[in-house]
N, C-alpha and C positions, 0 to 999 in steps of 0.2 A: 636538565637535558644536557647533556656532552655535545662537541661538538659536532660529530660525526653521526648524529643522529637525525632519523628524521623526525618531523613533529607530527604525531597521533592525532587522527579527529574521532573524536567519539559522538554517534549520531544513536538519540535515545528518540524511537516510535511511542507511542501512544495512540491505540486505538480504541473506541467503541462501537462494536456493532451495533447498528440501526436494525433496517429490514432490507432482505435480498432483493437486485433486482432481476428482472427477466431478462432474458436476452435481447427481446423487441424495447423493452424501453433503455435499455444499455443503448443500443442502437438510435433511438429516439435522442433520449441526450448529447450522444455523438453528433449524430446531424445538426441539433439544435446548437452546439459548441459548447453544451456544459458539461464540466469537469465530473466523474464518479469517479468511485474507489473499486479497485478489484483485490479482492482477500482471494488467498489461495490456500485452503487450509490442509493439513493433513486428518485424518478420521485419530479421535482419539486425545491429541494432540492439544495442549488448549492455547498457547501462540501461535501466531499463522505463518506458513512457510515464508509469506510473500506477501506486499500490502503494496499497490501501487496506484496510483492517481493515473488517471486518462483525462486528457483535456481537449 
């Protein structure tokens, strides 16, 4: 690294899907304060657009 450089993070995912939740129990664990995951996937596609934790 030079010095005028800035320093790279490189952030590596790993996912397994489980099983989809509904919406009412998305909602259920919300209320209750437990953490899901919401994948966002595109049709087709077999990486997800988007993977994020709700807590």
């Amino acid at each position: 690294m030079g010095g005028d450089q800035e320093p790279v993070t490189v952030v590596e995912v790993a996912y397994a899907p489980w099983r989809p939740l509904t919406a009412g129990a998305a909602r259920e664990r919300d209320a209750a304060g437990l953490p899901y995951v919401v994948v966002q996937r595109i049709p087709g596609r077999e990486a997800p657009l988007e993977v994020r934790l709700a807590s």
